[in-house]
C-alpha positions as CSV (number, residue, x, y, z in Angstrom):
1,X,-4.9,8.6,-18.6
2,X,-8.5,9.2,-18.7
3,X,-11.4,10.0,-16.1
4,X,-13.5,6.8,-17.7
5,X,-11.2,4.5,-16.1
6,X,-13.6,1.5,-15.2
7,X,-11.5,-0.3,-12.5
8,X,-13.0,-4.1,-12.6
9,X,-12.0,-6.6,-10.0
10,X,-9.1,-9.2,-10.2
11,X,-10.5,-13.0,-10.8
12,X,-9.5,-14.1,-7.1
13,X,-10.8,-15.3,-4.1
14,X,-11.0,-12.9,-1.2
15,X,-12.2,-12.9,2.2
16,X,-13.6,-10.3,4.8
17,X,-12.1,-9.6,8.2
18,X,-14.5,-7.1,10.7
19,X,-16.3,-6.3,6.5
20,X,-12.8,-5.5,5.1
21,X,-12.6,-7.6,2.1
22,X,-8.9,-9.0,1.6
23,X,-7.6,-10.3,-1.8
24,X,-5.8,-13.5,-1.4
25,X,-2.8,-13.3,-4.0
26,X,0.8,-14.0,-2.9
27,X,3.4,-11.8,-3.3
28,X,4.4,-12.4,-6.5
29,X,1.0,-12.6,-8.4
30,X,0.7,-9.3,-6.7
31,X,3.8,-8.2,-8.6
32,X,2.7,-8.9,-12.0
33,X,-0.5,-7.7,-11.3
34,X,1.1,-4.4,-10.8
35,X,3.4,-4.5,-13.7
36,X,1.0,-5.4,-16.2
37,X,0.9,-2.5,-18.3
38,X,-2.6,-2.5,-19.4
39,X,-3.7,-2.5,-15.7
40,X,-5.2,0.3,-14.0
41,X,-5.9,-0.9,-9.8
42,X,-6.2,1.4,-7.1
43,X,-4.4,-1.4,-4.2
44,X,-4.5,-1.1,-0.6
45,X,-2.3,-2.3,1.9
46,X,-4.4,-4.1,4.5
47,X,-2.8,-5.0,8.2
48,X,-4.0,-5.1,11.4
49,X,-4.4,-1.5,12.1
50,X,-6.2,-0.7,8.9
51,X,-9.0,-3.8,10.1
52,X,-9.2,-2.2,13.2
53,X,-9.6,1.3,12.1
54,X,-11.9,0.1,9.2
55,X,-14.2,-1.6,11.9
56,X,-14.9,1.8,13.9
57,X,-15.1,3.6,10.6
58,X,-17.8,2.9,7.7
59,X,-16.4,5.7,5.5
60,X,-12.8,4.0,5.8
61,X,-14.1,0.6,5.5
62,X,-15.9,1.9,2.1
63,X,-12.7,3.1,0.9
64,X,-10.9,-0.1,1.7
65,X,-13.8,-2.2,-0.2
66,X,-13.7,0.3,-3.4
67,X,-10.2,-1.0,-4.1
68,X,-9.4,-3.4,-6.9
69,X,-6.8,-5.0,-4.7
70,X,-6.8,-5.3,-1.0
71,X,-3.2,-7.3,-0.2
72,X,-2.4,-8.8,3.1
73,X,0.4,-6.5,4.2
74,X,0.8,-8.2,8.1
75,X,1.0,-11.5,9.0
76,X,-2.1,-11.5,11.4
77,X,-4.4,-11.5,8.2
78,X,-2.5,-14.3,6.5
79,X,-2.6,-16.1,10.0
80,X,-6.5,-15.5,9.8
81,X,-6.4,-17.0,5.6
82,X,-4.4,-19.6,6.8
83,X,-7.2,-20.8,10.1
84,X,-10.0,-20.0,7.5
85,X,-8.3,-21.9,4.8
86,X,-8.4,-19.8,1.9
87,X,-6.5,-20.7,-0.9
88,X,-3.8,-18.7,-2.6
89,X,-2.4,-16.7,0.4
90,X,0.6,-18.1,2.2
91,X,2.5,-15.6,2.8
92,X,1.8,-11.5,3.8
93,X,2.6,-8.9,0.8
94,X,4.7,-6.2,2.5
95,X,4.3,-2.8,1.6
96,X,8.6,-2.1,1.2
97,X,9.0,-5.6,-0.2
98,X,6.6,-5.2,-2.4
99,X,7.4,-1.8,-4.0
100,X,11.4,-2.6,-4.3
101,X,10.3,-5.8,-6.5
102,X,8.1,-4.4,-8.7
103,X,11.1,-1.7,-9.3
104,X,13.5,-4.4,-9.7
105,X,11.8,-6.0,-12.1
106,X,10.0,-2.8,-13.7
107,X,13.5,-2.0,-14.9
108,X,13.8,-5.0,-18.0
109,X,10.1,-4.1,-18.8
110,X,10.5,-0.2,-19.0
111,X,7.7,0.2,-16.5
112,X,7.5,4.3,-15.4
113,X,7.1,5.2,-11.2
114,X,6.1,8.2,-9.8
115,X,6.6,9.2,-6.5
116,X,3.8,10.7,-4.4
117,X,3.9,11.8,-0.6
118,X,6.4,12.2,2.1
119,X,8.9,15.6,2.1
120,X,11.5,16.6,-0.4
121,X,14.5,15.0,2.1
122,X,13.0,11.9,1.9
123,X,11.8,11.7,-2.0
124,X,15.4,12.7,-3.0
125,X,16.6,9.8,-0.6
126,X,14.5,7.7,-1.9
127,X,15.2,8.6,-5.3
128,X,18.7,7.8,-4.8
129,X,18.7,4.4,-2.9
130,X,16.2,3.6,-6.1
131,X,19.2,4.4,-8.7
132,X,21.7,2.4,-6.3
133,X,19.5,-0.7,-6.3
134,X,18.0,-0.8,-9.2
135,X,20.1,0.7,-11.9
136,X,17.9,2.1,-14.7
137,X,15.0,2.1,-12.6
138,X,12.4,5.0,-14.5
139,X,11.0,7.4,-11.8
140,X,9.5,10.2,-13.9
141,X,8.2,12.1,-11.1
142,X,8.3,12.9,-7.2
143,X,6.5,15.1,-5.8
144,X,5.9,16.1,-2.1
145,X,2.4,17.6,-1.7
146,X,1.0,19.7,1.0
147,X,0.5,18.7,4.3
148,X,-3.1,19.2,4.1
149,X,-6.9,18.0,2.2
150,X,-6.3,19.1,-1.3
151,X,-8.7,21.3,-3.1
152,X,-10.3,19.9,-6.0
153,X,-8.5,22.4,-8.5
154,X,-5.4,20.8,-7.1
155,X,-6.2,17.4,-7.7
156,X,-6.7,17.8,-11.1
157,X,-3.3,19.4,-11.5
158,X,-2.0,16.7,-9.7
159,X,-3.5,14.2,-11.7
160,X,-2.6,16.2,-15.6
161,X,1.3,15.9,-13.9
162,X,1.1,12.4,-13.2
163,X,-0.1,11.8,-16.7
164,X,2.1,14.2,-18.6
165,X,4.6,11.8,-17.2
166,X,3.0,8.6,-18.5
167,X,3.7,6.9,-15.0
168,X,2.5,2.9,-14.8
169,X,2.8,2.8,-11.3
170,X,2.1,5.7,-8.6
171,X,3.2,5.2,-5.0
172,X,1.4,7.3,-2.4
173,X,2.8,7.6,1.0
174,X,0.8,9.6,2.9
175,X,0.3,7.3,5.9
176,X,-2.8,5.5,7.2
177,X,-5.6,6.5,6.2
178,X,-5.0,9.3,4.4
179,X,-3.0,7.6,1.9
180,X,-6.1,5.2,1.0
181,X,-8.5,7.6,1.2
182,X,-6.7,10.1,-1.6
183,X,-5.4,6.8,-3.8
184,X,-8.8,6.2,-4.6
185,X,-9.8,9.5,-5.7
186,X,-7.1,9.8,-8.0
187,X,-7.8,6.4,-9.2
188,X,-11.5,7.7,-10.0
189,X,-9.7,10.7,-12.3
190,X,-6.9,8.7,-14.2
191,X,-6.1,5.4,-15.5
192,X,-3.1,4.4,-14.1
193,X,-2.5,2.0,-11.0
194,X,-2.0,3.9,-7.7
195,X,-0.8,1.9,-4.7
196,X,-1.1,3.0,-1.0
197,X,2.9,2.1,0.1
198,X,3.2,3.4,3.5
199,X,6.0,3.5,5.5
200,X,7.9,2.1,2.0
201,X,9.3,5.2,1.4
202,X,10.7,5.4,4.7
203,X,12.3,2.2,5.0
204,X,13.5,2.2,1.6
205,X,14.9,5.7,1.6
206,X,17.0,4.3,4.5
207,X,15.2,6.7,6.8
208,X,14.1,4.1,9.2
209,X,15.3,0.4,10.2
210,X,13.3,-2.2,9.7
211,X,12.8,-5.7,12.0
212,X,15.2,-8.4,11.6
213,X,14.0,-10.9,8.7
214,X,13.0,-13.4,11.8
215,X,10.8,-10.9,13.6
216,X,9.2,-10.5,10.2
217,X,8.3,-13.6,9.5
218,X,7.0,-14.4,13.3
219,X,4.4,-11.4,12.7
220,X,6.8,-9.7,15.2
221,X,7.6,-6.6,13.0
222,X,5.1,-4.3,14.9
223,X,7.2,-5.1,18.5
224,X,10.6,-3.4,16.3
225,X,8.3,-0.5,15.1
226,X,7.1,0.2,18.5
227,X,10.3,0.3,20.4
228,X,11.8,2.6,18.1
229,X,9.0,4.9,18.0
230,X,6.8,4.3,21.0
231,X,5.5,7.7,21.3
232,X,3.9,7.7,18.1
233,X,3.1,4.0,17.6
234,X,2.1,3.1,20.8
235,X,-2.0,3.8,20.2
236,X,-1.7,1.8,16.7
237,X,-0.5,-1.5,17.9
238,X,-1.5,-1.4,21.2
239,X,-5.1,-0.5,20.9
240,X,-5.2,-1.5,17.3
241,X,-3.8,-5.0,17.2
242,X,-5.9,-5.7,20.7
243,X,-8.9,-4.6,18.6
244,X,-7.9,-6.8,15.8
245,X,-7.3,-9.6,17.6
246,X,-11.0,-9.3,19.5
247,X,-12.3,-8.9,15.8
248,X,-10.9,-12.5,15.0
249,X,-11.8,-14.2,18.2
250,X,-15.0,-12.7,17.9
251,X,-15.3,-14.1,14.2
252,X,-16.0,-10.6,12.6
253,X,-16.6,-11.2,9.0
């Protein structure tokens, strides 16, 4: 990896919700993108919350737009693709979903992971679910960093151990917005693809349940997230998705 990575955009259509802009690519072009080993993408999850938050925050709403690939992570931004028509998003990319897949089928191409965020109980969880479900899965690193803003000496040790590894694909799961805000400096210093996951670690891990397949698909997921963790959910979809869904009605570009 390199600092002269020159990130270009993907050739597809996008479209802006409250001036976030959101790629539309279904799940599995989204998976290829990421596997492609020649690619180097800083990618953003982008759901309700994130719109809402973006809306009340230029800086975050910078970041989002500085990503090579925004994906549709909750159904309420496919539901606003689908009333908008935009072509080539049907269906939402889920953060979990999304970073089991391109495990799965990393494994046949040889494709190299490494693990960023989250505490050491977790990552060696994770680590081993990854080995039960995806036998020969590569995951050349793992690493738990401080709970804190990182110096810039620090970055550029974390970015020399990500690249001693030769990693195609770094996961960050720092939570929102943290997690976007650091996956795009690192993307700045190396040429690799780094993707903001998260709760993926979580749920993968087997650290936390996720919403029946139905309550997915009806855009009910955050009601399941919520009641198990009410006190520190409550402000995100509560006040978030109300903000979100004023955004829409309001016709926020």
């Amino acid at each position: 990896m390199n600092a002269d990575n020159d990130r270009g955009r993907v050739p597809y259509s996008s479209f802006g919700i409250a001036g976030v802009r959101i790629d539309a690519i279904d799940f599995d072009p989204a998976v290829e993108l990421l596997l492609d080993p020649n690619s180097a993408y800083s990618v953003h999850l982008c759901n309700a919350y994130t719109v809402s938050l973006a809306s009340r925050d230029d800086r975050y709403a910078s970041t989002l737009n500085s990503g090579t690939l925004n994906l549709a992570d909750g159904m309420p931004v496919v539901w606003v693709a689908k009333r908008r028509k935009v072509a080539g998003l049907t269906a939402r990319v889920c953060g979990p979903d999304l970073m089991r897949a391109c495990i799965e089928r990393g494994v046949a191409r040889g494709t190299r992971h490494y693990l960023y965020g989250s505490t050491e109980e977790v990552l060696s969880s994770l680590v081993s679910e990854i080995q039960r479900i995806a036998p020969g899965a590569l995951i050349v690193g793992a690493e738990s960093p401080p709970f804190r803003e990182l110096g810039d000496a620090e970055r550029r040790d974390v970015i020399a151990r990500i690249e001693a590894t030769e990693a195609d694909l770094v996961w960050v799961g720092l939570g929102t917005p943290k997690q976007d805000y650091e996956v795009e400096r690192l993307a700045n210093a190396g040429a690799t693809t780094f993707v903001a996951i998260g709760a993926a670690f979580d749920f993968i891990a087997g650290n936390k349940k996720r919403a029946p397949l139905w309550m997915q698909k009806r855009g009910l997921e955050w009601v399941f997230r919520f009641i198990s963790e009410p006190r520190r959910l409550w402000k995100r979809y509560l006040v978030g998705n109300a903000r979100f869904a004023w955004l829409v009605v309001r016709g926020a570009q």
